[in-house]
MITIMI-945401 format. One record per residue: chain; x negated, y, z of N, C-alpha, C, O in turn. Coordinates in steps of 0.2 Angstrom, whole numbers. Example, Ala and Ser with C-alpha at 12.3 -4.5 7.8 and 13.67 -1.06 7.14 Angstrom:
<setors>
   mol     nxx     nyy     nzz    caxx    cayy    cazz     cxx     cyy     czz     oxx     oyy     ozz
     A     -66     -28      39     -62     -22      39     -66     -16      39     -71     -17      42
     A     -64     -11      35     -68      -5      36     -64       0      39     -67       6      40
</setors>
This chain:
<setors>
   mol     nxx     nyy     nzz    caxx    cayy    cazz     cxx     cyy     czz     oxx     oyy     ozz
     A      -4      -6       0       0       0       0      -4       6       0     -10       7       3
     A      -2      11      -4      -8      18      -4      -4      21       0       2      22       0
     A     -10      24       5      -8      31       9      -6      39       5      -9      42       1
     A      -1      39       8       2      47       4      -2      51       8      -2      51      14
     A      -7      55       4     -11      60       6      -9      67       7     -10      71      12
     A      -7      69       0      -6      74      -2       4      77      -2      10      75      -3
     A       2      83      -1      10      87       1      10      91      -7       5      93     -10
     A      18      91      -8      19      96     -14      25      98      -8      29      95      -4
     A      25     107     -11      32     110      -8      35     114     -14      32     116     -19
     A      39     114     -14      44     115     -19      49     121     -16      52     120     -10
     A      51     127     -19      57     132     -19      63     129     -24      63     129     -30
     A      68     129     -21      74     128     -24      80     131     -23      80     133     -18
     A      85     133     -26      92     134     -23      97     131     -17      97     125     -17
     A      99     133     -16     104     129     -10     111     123     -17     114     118     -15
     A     111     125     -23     114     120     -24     110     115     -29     114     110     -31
     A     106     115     -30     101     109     -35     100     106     -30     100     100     -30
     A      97     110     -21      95     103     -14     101     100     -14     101      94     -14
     A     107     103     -13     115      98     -13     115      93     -16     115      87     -13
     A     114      96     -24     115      89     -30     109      86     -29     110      82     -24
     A     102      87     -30      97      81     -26      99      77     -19      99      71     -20
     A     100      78     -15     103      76      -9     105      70      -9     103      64      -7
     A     114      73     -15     117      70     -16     115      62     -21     117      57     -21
     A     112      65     -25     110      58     -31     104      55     -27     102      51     -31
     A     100      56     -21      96      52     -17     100      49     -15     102      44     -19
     A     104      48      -9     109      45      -8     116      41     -10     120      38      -7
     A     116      42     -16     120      39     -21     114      33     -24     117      28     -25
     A     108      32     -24     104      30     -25      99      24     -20      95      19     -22
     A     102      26     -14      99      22      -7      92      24      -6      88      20      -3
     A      90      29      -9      85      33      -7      83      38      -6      85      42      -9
     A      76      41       0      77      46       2      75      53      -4      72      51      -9
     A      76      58      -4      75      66      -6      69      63      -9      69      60     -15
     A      63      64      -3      56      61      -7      54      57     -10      48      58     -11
     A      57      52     -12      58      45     -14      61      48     -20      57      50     -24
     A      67      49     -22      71      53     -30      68      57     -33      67      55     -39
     A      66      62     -30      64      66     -32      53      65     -36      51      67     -41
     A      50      61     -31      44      58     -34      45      53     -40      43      53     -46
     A      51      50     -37      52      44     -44      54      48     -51      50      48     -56
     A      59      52     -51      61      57     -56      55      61     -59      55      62     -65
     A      50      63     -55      46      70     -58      41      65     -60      38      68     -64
     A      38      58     -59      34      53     -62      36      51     -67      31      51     -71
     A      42      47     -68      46      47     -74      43      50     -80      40      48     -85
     A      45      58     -78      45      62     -82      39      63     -84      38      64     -90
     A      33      64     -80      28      66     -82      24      60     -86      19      62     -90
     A      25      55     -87      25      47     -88      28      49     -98      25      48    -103
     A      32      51     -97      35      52    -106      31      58    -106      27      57    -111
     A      29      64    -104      27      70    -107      20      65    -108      19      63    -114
     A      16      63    -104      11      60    -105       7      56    -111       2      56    -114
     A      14      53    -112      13      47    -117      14      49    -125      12      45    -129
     A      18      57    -126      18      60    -131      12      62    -134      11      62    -139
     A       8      66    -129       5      70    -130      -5      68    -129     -10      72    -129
     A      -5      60    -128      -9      57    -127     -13      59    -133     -10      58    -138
     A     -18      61    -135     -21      60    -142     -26      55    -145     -31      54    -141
     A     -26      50    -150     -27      46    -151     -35      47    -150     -38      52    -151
     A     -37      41    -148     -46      41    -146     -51      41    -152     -48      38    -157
     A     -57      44    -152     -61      49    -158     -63      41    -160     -63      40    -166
     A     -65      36    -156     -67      31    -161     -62      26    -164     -64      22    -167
     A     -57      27    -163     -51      23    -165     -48      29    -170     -44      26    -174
     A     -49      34    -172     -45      38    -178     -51      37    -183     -50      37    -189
     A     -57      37    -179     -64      37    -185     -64      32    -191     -65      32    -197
     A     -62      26    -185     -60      20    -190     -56      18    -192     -55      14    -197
     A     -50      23    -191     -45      26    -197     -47      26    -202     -46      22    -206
     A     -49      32    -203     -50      37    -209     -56      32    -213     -54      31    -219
     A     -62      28    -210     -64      25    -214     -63      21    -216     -65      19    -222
     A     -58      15    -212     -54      10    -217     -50      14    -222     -48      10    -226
     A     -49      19    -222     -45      22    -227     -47      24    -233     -43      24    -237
     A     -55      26    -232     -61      24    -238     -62      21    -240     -65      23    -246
     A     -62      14    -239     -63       8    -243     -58       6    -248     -52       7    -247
     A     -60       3    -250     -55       0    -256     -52      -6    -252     -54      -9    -247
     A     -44      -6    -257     -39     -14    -252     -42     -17    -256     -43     -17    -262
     A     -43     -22    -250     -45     -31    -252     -40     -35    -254     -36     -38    -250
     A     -40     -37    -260     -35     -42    -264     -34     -46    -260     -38     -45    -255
     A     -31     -52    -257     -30     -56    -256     -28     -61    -260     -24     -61    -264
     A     -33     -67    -259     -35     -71    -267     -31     -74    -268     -30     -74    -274
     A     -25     -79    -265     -19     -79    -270     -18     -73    -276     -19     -73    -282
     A     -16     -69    -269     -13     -65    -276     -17     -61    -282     -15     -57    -287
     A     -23     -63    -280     -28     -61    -287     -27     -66    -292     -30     -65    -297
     A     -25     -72    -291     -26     -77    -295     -20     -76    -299     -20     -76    -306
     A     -13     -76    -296      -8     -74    -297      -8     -68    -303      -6     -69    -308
     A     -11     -62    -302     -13     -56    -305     -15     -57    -312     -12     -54    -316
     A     -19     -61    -313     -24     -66    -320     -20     -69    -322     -20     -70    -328
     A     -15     -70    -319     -12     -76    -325      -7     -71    -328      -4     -66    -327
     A      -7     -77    -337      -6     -74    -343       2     -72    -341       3     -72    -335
     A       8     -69    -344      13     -65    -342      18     -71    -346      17     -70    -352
     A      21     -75    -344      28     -80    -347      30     -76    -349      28     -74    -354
     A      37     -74    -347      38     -67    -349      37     -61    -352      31     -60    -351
     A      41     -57    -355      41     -50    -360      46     -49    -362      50     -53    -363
     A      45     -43    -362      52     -39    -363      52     -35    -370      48     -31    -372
     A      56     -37    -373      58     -33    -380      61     -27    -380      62     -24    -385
</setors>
């Protein structure tokens, strides 16, 4: 279990503490408990939006993107053959 070390304080209105209050205990959990899960949450999706991909994983991007595509020798053999069909 990790020790909570650290305090956040917060100003609010008297009717957001109400509705928080209220949706903690609609929940079976306390203020700080809602309120931590919710603003983690959130901060968890902005996070994951805005993550930017890593400089050796995009490098190797752009240079697979350099190279020529690699036939895949079925279908290169398939490619060579003469054409049954034709269209008039």
């Amino acid at each position: 279990m990790t020790t909570k070390e650290k305090r956040l304080n917060f100003r609010t209105t008297e009717t957001v503490e109400a509705k928080l209050f209220a949706a903690a205990q609609a929940s079976n959990e306390s203020l700080t408990d809602f309120v931590l899960s919710a603003a983690s949450r959130r901060a968890d999706d902005v996070l994951a939006t805005r993550t930017p991909v890593p400089s050796d994983y995009f490098d190797h991007l752009l240079s697979a993107l350099d190279e020529p595509p690699v036939a895949i020798h079925s279908l290169a053999v398939v490619a060579k053959r003469e054409l049954r069909f034709t269209q008039r």
